[in-house]
N, C-alpha and C positions, 0 to 999 in steps of 0.2 A: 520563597523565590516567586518572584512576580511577573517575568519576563513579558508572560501574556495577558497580563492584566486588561480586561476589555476586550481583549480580541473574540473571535465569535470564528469556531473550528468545527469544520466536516469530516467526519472521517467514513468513508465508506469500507463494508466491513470489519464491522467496529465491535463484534461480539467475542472474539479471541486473539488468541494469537498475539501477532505483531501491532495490530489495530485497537484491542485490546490496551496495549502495553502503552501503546502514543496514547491513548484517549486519559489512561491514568495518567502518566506525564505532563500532558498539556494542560490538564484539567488545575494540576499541581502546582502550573505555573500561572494560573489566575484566567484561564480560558474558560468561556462559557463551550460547551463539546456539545456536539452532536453526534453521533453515532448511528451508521445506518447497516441494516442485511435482511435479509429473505427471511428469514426464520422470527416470527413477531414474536414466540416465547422466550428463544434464545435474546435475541437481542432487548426487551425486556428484562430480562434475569441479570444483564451486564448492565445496562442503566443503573439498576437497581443497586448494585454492587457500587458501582464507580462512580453513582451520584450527578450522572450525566441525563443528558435527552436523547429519546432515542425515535427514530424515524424508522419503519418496516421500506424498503425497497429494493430491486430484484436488480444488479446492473448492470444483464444483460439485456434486459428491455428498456427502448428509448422512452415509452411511455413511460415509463418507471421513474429513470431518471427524470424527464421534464415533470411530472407529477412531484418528485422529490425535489425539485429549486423552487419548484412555488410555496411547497410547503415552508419549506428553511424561509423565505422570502417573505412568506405570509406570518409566519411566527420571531423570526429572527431581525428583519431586515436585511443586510449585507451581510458579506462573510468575505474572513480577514482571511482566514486559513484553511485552504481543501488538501485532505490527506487522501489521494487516490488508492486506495489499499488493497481493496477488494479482490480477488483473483483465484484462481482455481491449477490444480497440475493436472498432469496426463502423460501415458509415457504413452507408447505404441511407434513400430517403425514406419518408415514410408512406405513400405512395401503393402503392409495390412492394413494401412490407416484409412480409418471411416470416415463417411461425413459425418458422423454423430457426434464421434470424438476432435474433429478437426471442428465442427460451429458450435462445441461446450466451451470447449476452450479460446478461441479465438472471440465469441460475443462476449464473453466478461471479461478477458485480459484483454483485450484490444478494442475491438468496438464499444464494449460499456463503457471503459476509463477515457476511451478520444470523446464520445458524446457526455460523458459528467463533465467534463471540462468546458467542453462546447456548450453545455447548456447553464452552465453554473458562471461565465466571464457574464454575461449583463449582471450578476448579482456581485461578481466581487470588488472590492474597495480597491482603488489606487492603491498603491503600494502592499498590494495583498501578495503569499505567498501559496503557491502549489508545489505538491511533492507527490510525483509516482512511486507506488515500491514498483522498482523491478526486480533482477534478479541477476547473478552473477555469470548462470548461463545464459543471457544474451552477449556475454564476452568467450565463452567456452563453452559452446553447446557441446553432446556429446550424444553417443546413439541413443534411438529412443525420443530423444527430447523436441526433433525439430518443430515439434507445432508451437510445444508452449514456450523454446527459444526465442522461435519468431516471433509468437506475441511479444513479447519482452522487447526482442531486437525494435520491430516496431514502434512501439511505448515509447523508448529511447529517442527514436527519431522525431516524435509528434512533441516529444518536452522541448527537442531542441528550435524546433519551428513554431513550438510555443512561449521558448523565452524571446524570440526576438518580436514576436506580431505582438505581444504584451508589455514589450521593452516601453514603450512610449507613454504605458499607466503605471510603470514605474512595478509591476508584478512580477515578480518573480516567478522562475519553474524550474526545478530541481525533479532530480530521481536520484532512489536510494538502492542499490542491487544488493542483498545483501548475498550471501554465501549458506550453508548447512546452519540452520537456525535450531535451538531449542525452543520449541513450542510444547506444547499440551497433547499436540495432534500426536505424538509419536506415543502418546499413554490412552489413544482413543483407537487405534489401528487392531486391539485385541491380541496384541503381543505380552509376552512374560517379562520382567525386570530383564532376567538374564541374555533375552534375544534381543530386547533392544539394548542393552551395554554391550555384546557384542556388533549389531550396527554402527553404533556411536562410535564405538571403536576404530571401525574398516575407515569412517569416514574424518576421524579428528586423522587418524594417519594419513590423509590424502591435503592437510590443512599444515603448512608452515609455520605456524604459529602453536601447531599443536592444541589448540582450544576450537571449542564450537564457539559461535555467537549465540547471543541469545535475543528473545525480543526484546526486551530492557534498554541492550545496546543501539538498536534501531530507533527504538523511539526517543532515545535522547537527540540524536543525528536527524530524526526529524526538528525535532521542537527543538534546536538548532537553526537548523534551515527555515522554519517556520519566524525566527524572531527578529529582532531588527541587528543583533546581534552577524547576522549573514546578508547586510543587508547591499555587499558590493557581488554576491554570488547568485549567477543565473547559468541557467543552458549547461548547468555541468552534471554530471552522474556518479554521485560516490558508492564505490566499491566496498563492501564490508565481508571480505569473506575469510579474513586472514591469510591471506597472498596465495590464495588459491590459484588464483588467475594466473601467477606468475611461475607458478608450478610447473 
């Protein structure tokens, strides 16, 4: 499958996960990928795996980012497809909540991903696609979560004001919220088989559909949205959490 044949794909945090899982998919469908995150061994070691490029940069700092579109620019030329991925959680309530904890989260969920964008539209091609992951609770926050809600809520907003100011180069902007995803991370938290099947559990019972998502599912609904395939859809936000939300 060729879908992306020639296109020329960013993905920021691009070493696991859900970023991970698009960089393999896209890559699948004839995209040249890029792939970027803080950690230069880690994201190294996923290049290497995925057969991808891989750029080190940090995206809560704007230097970071503007250092990362020259470089894509300097080696790539334009870029057809940005996967805004990158992002980090946090629980804490309002009551206790730090600065530390409130500008970890809010500079890489919100301020990195509005400045990659901002800095990354002089480089992208007419008819080019962007895609935010958000996250399902920016539609159902719940205790605990108001910061990294709000980043999300936020994200939300900046896609919809950024499909119409890009409507006119024919760019698309999408975000993708998904829901309790299976990643890797829950085999990295230093837990036992049997206390995460017991999580997994608490949490598919709280899912309508009875199934977690997984990244696999995300990154096809990206490169989707990425291809010309979606090419009459802008300024919308797809839900993947298995009717959580409606819960």
């Amino acid at each position: 499958m060729d879908n992306l044949k020639n296109k020329v794909a960013v993905i920021t945090g691009g070493n696991s996960g859900i970023g991970y899982a698009t960089a393999k998919q896209l890559k699948a469908q004839g995209a040249t990928v890029i792939i970027t995150g803080r950690r230069k061994e880690a994201i190294d070691k996923a290049a290497v795996e995925l057969g991808v490029h891989a750029i080190v940069a940090d995206q809560s700092s704007i230097t970071a980012i503007e250092n990362l579109a020259s470089k894509v620019k300097q080696d790539f030329g334009s870029v057809d497809i940005l996967f805004i991925n990158a992002g980090i959680a946090g629980l804490g309530n309002i009551e206790q909540a730090t600065e530390t904890l409130f500008d970890s989260i809010i500079n890489v969920n919100f301020k990195g991903a509005y400045f990659t964008l901002s800095r990354f539209i002089p480089i992208l091609k007419d008819n080019a696609s962007v895609v935010f992951l958000s996250s399902n609770t920016a539609s159902m926050p719940g205790p605990g979560s108001s910061i990294y809600s709000s980043s999300k809520t936020a994200l939300n907003s900046v896609m919809k004001s950024a499909a119409l100011e890009l409507a006119p180069r024919k760019i698309r902007v999408n975000s993708v919220s998904p829901g309790p995803t299976e990643t890797e991370v829950m085999n990295k938290v230093g837990l036992d088989k049997d206390t995460i099947k017991t999580i997994m559990d608490v949490v598919v019972d709280k899912i309508p559909l009875k199934q977690m998502g997984t990244s696999e599912d995300v990154a096809k609904m990206v490169a989707y949205l990425s291809s010309d395939n979606s090419k009459f859809i802008t300024g919308a936000d797809f839900i993947m959490d298995g009717g959580m939300v409606l819960a």
